[in-house]
PDB file of N, CA, C and O in Angstrom:
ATOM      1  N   UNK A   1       0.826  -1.198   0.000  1.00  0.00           N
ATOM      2  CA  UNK A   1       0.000   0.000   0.000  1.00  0.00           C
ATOM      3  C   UNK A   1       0.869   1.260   0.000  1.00  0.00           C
ATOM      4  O   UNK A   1       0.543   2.061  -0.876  1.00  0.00           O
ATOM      5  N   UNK A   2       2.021   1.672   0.867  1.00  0.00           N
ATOM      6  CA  UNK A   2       2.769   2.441   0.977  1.00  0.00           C
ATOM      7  C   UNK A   2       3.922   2.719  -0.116  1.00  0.00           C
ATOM      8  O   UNK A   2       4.613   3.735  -0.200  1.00  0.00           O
ATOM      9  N   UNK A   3       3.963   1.547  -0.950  1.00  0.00           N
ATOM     10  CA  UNK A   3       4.780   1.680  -1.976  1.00  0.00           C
ATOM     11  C   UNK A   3       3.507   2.190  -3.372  1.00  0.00           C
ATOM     12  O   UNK A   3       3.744   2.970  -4.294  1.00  0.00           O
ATOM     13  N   UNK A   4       2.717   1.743  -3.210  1.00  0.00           N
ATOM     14  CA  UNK A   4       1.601   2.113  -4.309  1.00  0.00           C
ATOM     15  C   UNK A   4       1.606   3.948  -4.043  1.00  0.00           C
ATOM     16  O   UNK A   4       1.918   4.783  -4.893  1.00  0.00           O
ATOM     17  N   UNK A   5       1.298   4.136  -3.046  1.00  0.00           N
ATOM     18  CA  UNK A   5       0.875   5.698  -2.763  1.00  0.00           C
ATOM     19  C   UNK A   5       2.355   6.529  -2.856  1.00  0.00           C
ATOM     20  O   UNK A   5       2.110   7.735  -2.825  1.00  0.00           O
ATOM     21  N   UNK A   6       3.737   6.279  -2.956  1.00  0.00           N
ATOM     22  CA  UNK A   6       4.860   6.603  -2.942  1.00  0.00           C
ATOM     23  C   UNK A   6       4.807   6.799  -4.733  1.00  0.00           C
ATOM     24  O   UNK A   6       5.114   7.938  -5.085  1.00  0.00           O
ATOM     25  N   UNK A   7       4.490   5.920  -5.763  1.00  0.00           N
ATOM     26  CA  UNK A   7       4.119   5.599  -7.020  1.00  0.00           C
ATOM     27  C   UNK A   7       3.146   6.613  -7.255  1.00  0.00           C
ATOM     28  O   UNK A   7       3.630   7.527  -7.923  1.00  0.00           O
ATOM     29  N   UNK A   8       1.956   6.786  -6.952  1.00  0.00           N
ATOM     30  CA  UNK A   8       1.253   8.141  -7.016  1.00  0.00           C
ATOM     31  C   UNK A   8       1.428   9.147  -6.919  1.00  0.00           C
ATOM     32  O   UNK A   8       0.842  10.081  -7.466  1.00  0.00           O
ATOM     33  N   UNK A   9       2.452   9.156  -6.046  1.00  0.00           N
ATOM     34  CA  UNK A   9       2.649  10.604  -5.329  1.00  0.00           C
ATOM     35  C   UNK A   9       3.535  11.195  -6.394  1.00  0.00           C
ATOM     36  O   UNK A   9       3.281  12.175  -7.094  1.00  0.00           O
ATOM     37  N   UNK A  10       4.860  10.272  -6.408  1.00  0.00           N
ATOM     38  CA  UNK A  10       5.403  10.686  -7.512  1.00  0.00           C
ATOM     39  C   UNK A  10       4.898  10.822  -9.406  1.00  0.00           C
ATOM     40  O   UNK A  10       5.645  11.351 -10.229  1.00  0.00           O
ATOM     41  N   UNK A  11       3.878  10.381  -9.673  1.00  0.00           N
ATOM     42  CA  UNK A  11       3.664  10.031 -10.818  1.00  0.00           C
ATOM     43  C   UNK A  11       2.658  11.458 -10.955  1.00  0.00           C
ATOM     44  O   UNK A  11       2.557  11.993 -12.059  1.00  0.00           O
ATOM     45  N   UNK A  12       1.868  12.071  -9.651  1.00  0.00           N
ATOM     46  CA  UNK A  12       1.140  13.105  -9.675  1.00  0.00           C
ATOM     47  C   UNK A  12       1.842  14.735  -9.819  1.00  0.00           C
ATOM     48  O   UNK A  12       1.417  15.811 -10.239  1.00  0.00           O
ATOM     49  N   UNK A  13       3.097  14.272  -9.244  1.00  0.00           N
ATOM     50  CA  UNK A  13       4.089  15.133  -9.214  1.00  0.00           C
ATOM     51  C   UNK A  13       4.923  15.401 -10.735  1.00  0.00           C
ATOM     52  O   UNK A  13       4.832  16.545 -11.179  1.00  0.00           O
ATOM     53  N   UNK A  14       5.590  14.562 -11.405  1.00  0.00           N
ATOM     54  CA  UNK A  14       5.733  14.792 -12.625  1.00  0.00           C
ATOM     55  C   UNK A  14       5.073  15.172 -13.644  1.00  0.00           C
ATOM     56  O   UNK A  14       5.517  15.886 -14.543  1.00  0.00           O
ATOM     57  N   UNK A  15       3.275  14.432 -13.520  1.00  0.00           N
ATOM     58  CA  UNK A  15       2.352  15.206 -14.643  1.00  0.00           C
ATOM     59  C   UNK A  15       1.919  17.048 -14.277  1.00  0.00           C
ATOM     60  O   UNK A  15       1.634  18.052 -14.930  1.00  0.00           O
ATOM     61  N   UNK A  16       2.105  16.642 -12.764  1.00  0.00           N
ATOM     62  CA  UNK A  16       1.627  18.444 -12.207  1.00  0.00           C
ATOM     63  C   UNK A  16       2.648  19.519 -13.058  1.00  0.00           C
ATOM     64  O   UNK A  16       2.340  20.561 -13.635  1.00  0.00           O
ATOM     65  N   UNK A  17       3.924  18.894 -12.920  1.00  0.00           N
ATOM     66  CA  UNK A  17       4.687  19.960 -12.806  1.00  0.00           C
ATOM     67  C   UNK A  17       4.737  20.048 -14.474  1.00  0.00           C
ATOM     68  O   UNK A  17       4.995  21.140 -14.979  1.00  0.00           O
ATOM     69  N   UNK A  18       4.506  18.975 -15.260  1.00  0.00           N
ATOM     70  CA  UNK A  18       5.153  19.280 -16.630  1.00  0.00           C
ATOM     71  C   UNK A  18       3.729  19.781 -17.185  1.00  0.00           C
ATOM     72  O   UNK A  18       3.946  20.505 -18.157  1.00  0.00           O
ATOM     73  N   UNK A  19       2.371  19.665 -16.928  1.00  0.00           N
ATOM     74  CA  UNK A  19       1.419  20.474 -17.312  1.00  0.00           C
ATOM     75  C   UNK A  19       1.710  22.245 -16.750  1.00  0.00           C
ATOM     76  O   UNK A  19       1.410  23.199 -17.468  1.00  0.00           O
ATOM     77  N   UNK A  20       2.079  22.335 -15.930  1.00  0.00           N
ATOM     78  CA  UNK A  20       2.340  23.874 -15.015  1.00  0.00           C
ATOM     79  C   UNK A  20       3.251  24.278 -16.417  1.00  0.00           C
ATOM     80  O   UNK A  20       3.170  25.339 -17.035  1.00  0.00           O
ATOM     81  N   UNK A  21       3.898  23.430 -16.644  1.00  0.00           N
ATOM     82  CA  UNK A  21       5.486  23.993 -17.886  1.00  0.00           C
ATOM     83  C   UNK A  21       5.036  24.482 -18.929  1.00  0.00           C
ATOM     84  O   UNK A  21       5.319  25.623 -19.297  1.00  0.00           O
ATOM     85  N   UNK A  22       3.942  23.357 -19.829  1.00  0.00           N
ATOM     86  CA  UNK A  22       2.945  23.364 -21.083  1.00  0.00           C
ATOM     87  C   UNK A  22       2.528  24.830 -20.824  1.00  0.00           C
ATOM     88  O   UNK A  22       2.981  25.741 -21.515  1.00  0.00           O
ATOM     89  N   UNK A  23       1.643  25.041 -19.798  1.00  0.00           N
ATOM     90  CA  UNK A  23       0.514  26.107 -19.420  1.00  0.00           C
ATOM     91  C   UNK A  23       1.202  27.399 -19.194  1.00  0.00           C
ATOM     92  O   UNK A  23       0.504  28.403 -19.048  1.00  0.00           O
ATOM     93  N   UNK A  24       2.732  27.503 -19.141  1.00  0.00           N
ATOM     94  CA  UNK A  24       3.291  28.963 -18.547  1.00  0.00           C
ATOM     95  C   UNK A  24       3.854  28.882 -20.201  1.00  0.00           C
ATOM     96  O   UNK A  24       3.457  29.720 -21.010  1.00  0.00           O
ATOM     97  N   UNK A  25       4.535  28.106 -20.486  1.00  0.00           N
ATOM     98  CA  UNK A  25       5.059  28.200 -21.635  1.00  0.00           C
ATOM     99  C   UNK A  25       3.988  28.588 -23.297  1.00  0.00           C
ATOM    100  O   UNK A  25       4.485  28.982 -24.352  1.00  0.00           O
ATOM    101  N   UNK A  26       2.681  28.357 -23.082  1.00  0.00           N
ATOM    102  CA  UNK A  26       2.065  28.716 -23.599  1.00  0.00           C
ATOM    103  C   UNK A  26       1.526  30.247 -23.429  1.00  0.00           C
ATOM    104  O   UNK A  26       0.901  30.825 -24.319  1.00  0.00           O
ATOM    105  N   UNK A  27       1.755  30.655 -22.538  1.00  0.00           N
ATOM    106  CA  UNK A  27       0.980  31.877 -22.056  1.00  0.00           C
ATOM    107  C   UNK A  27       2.226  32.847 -22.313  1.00  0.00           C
ATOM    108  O   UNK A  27       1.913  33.950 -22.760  1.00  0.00           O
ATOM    109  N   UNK A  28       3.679  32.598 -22.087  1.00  0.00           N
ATOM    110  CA  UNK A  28       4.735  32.931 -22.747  1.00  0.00           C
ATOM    111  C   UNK A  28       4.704  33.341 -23.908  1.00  0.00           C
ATOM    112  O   UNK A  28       4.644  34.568 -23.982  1.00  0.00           O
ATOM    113  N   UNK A  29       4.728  32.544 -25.308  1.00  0.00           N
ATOM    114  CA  UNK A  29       4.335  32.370 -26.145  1.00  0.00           C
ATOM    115  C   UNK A  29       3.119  33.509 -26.678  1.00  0.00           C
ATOM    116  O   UNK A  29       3.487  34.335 -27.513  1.00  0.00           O
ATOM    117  N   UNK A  30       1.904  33.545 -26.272  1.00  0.00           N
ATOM    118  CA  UNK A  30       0.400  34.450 -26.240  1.00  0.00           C
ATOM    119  C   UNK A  30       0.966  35.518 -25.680  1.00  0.00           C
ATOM    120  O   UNK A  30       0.249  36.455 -26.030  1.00  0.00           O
ATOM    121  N   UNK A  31       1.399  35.724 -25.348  1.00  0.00           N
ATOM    122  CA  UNK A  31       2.256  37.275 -24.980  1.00  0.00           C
ATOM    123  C   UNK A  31       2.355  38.579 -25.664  1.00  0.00           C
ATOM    124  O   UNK A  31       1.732  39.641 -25.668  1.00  0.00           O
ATOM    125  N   UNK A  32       3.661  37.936 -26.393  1.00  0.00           N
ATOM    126  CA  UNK A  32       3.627  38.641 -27.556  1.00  0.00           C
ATOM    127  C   UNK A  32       5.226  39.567 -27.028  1.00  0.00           C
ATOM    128  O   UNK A  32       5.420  40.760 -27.262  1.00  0.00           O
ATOM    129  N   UNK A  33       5.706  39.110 -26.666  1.00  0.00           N
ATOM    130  CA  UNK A  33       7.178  40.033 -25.577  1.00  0.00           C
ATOM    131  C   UNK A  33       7.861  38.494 -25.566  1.00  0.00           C
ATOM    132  O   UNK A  33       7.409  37.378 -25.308  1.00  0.00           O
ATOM    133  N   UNK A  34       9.377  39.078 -26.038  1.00  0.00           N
ATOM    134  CA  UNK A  34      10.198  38.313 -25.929  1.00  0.00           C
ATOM    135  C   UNK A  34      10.862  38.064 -24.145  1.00  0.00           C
ATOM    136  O   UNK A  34      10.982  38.898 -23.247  1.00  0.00           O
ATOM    137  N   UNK A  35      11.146  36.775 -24.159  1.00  0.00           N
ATOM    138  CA  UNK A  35      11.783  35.864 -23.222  1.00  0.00           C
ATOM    139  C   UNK A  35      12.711  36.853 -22.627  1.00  0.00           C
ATOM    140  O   UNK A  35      12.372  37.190 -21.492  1.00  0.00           O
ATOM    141  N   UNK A  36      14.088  37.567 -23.202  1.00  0.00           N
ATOM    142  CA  UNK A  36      14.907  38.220 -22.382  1.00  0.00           C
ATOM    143  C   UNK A  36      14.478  39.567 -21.819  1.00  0.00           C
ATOM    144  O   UNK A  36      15.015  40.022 -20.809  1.00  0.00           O
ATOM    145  N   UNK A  37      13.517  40.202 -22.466  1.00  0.00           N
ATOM    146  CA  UNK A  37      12.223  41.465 -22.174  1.00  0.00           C
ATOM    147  C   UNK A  37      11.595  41.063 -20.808  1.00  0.00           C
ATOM    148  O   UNK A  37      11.515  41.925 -19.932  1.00  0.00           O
ATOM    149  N   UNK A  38      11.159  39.843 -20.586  1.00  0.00           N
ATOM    150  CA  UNK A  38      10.134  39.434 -19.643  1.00  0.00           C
ATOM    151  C   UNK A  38      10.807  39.052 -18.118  1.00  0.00           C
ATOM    152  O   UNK A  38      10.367  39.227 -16.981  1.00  0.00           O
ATOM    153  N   UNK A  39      12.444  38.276 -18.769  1.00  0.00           N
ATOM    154  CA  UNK A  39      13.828  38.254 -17.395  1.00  0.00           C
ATOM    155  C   UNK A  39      14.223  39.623 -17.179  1.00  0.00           C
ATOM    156  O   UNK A  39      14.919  39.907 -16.205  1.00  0.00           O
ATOM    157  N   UNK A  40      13.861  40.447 -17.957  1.00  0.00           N
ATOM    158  CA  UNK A  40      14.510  42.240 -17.500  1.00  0.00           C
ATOM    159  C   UNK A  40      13.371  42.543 -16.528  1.00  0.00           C
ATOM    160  O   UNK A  40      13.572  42.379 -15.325  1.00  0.00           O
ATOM    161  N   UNK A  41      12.326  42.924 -16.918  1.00  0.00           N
ATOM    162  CA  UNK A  41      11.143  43.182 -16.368  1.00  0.00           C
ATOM    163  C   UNK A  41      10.728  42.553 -14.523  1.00  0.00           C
ATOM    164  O   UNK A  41      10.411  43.122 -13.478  1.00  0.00           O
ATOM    165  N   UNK A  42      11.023  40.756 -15.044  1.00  0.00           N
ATOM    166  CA  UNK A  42      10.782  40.122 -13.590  1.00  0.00           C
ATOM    167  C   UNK A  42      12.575  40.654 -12.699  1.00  0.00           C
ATOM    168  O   UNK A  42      12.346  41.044 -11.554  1.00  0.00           O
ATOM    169  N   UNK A  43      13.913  40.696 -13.011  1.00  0.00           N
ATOM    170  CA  UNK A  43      14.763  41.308 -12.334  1.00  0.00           C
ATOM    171  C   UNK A  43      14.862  42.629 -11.946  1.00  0.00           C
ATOM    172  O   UNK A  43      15.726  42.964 -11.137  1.00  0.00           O
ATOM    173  N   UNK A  44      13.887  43.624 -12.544  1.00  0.00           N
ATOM    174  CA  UNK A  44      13.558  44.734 -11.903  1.00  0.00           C
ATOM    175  C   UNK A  44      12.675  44.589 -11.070  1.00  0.00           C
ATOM    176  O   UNK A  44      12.827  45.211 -10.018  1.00  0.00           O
ATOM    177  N   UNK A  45      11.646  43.871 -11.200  1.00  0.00           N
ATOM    178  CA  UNK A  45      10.207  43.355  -9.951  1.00  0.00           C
ATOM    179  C   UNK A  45      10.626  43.145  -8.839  1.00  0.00           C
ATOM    180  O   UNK A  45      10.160  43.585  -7.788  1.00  0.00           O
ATOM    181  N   UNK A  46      11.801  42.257  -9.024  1.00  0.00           N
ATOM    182  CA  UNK A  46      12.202  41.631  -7.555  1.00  0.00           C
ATOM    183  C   UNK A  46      13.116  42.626  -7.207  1.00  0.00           C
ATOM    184  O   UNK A  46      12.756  43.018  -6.097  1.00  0.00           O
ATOM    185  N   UNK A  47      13.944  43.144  -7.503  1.00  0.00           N
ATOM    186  CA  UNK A  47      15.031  44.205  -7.114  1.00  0.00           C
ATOM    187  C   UNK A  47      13.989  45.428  -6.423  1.00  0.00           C
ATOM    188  O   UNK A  47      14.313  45.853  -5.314  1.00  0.00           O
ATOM    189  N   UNK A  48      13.083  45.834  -6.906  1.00  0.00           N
ATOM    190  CA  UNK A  48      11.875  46.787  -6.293  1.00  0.00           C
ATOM    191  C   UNK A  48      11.314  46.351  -4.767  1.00  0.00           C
ATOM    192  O   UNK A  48      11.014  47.157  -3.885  1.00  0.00           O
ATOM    193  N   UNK A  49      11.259  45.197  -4.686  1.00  0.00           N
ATOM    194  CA  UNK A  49      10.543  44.620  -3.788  1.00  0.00           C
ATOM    195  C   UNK A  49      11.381  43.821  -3.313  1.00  0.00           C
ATOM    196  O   UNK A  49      10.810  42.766  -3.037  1.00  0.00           O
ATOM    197  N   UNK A  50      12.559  43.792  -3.055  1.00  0.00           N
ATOM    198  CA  UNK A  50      13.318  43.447  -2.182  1.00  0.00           C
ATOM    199  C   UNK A  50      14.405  44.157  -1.511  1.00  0.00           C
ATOM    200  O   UNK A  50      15.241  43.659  -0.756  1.00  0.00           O
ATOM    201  N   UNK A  51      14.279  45.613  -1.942  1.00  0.00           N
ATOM    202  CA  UNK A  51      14.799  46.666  -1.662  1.00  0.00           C
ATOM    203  C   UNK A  51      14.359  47.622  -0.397  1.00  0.00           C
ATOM    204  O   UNK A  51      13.299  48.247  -0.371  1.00  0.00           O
ATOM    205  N   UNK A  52      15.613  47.633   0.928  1.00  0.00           N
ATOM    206  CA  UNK A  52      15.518  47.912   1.715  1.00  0.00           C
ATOM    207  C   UNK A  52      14.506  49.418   1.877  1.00  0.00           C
ATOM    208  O   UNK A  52      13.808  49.533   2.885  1.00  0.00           O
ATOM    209  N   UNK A  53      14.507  50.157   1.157  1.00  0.00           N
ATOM    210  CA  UNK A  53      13.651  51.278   0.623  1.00  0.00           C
ATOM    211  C   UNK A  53      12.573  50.891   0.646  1.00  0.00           C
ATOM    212  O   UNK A  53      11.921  51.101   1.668  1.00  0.00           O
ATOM    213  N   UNK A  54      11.893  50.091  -0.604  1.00  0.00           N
ATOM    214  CA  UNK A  54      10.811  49.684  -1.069  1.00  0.00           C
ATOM    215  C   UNK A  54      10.047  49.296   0.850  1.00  0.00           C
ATOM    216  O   UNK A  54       9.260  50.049   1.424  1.00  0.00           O
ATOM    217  N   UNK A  55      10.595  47.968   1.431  1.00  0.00           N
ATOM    218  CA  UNK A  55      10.102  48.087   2.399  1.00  0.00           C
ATOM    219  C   UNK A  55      10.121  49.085   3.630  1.00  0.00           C
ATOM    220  O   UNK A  55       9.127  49.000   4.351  1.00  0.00           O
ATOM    221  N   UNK A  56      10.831  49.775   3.901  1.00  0.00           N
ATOM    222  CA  UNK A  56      10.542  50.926   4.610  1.00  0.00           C
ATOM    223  C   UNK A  56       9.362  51.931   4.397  1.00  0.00           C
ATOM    224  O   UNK A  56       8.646  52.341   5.311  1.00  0.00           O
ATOM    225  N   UNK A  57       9.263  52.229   3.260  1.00  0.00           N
ATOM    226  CA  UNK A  57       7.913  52.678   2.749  1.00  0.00           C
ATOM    227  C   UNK A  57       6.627  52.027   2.430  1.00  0.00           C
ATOM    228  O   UNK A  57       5.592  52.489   1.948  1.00  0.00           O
ATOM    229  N   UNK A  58       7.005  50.639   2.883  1.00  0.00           N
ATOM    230  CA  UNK A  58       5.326  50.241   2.747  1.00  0.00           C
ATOM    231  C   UNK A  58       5.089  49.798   3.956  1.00  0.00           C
ATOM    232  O   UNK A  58       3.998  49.235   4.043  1.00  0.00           O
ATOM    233  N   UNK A  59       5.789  49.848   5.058  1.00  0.00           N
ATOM    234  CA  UNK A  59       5.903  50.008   6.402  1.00  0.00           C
ATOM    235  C   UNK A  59       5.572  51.280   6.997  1.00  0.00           C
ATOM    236  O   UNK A  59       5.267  51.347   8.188  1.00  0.00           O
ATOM    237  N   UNK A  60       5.629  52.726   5.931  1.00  0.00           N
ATOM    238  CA  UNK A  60       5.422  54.143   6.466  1.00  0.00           C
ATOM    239  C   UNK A  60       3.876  54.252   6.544  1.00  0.00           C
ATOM    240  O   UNK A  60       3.109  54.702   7.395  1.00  0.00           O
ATOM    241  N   UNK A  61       3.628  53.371   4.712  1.00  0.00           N
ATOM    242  CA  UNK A  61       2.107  53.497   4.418  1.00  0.00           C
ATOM    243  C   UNK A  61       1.357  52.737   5.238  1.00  0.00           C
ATOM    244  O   UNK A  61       0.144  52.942   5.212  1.00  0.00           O
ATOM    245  N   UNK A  62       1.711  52.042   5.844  1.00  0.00           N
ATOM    246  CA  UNK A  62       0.440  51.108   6.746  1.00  0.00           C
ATOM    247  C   UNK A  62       0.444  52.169   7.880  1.00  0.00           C
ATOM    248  O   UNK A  62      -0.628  52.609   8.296  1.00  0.00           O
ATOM    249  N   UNK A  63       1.675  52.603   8.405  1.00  0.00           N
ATOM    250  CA  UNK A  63       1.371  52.930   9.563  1.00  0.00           C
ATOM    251  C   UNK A  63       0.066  54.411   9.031  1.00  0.00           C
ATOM    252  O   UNK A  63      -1.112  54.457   9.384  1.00  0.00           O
ATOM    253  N   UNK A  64       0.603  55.166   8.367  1.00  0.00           N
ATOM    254  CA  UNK A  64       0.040  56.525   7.792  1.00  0.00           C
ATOM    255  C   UNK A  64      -1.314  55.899   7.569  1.00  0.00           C
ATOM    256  O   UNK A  64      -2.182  56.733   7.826  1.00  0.00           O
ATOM    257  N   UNK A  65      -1.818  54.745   7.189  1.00  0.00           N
ATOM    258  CA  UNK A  65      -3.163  54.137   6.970  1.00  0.00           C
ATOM    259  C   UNK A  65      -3.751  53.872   8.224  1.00  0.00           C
ATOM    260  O   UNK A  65      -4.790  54.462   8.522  1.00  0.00           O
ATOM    261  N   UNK A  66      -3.061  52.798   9.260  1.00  0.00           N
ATOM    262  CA  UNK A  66      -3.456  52.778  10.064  1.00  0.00           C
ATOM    263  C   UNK A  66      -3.829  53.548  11.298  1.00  0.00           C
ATOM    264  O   UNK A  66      -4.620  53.095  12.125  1.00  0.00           O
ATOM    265  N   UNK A  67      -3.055  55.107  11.447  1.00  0.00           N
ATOM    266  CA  UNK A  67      -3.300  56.397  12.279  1.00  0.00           C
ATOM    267  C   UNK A  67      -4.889  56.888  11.714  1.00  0.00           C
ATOM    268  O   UNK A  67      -5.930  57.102  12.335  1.00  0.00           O
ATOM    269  N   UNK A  68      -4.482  56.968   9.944  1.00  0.00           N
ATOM    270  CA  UNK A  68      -5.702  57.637   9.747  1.00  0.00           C
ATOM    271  C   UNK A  68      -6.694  57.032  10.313  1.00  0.00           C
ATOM    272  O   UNK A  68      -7.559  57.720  10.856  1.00  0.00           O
ATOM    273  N   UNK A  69      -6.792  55.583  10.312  1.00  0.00           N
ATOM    274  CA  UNK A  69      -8.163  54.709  10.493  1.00  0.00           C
ATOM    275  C   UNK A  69      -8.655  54.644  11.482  1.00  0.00           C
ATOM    276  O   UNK A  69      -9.788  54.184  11.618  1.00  0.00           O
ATOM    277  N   UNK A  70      -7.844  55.144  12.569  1.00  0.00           N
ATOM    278  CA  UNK A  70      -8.464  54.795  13.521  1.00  0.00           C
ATOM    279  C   UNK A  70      -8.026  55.912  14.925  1.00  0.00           C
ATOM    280  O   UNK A  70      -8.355  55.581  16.064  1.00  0.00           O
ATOM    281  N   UNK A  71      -7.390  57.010  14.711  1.00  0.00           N
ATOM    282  CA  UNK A  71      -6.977  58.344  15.217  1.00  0.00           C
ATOM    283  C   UNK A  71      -7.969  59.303  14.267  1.00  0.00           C
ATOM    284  O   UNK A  71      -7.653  60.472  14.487  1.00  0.00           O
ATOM    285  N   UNK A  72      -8.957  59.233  13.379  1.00  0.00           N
ATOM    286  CA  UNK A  72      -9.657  60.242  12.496  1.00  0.00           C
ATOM    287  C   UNK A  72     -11.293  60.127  13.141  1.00  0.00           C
ATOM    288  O   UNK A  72     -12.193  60.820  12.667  1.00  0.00           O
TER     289      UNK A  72
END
């Protein structure tokens, strides 16, 4: 039984992941923006949002949200 469900597990795992591949890689594709356009774009995303800045200021805005909400 435990070797059957070890067989599933893995066999659910390889079709998951290579349909996820089909389905991004298609939507890639429907785009219409090239591949090294789309690695510029996502390495500026993350550089934004992982930037000691970036979070300091969305740490200012909650607080500035949260005074208003409930000091008004």
């Amino acid at each position: 039984m435990r070797s059957d469900l070890g067989d599933w597990i893995r066999h659910r795992l390889k079709k998951g992941i290579a349909d996820q591949g089909t389905d991004a890689q298609n939507i890639v594709d429907a785009c219409g923006i090239e591949v090294p356009e789309l690695r510029e774009q996502w390495s500026h995303q993350r550089s934004a949002q992982l930037s000691i800045r970036a979070r300091k200021f969305r740490m200012l805005l909650f607080l500035f949200k949260f005074l208003i909400t409930f000091h008004l």
